[in-house]
N, C-alpha and C positions, 0 to 999 in steps of 0.2 A: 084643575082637572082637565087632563086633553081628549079631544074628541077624535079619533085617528080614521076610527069608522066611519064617520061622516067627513064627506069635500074629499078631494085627492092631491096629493103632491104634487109643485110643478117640477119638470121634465127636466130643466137647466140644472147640472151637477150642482154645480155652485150654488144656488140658490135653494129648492127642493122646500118652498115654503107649502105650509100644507094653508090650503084653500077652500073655502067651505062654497065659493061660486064658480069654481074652473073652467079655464075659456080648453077649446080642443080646437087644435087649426083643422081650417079645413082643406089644406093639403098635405102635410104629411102627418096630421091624426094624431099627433100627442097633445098633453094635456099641460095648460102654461099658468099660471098667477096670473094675476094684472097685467103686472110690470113688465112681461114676457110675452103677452098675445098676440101681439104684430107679427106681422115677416121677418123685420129688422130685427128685432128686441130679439131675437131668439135663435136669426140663422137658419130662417129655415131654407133646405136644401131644395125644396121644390116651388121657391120665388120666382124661375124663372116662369111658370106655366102662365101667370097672370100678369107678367111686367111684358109680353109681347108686344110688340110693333112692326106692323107690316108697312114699310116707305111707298109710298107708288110715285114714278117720275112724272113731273109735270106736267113736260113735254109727250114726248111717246106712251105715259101710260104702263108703261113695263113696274113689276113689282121689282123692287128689289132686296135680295136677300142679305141679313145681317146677323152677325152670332151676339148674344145673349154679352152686352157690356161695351159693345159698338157703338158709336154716335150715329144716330142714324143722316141728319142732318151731311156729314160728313161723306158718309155710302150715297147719298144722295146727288152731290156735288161732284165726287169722282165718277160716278157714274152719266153724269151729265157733259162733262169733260172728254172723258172716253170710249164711251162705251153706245151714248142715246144714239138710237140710229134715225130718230124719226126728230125733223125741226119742226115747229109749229106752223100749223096750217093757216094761211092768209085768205081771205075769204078774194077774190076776184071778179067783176062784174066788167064784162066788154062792153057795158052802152053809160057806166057812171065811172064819174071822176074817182079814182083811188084814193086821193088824202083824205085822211078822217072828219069827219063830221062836214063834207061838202057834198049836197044834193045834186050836185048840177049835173047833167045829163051831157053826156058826148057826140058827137055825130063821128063816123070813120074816117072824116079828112082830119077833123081837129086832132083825133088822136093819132093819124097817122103822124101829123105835126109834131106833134111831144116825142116819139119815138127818134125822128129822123135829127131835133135837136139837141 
């Protein structure tokens, strides 16, 4: 005895198993089986609204823009190569030493000395 009234049929031609707990995506609103309720499993045409990635560059901060199937990793890197217009900012202090992790304090002949050598 089938029960046609109750559950609804899934959407995939091929398949069209009738379902008495039916999943409905929630972006393009059709009604799937089990075995179909993903993105994947079923194609759905409006996967790309949720698989977004917005890259931002390291350096300068700029966003960069990429279409739907692009490595971002990739737009990333060409845009670093070509395009960043800003290098990364070194902090500078005129009364201490610049190599890292050295406290020692300058005086303006010492440093003129490093300069002139």
């Amino acid at each position: 005895m089938e029960l046609p009234h109750i559950g609804e049929s899934c959407s995939i031609s091929d398949c069209n198993r009738l379902d008495f707990l039916p999943f409905q995506c929630d972006l393009c609103k059709r009604t799937f089986c089990q075995d179909h309720r993903e993105y994947k499993a079923h194609a759905c045409p409006e996967q790309y609204r949720v698989d977004t990635q917005v890259p931002v560059c390291p350096k300068c901060g700029e966003i960069i823009p990429i279409k739907p199937g692009d490595d971002p990793n990739i737009k990333v890197n060409s845009h670093i190569e070509n395009n960043c217009s800003k290098q990364p900012k070194i902090k500078t202090y005129p009364n201490r030493c610049n190599k890292k992790g050295c406290k020692k304090k300058r005086s303006n002949t010492s440093y003129m000395q490093v300069l002139q050598a």
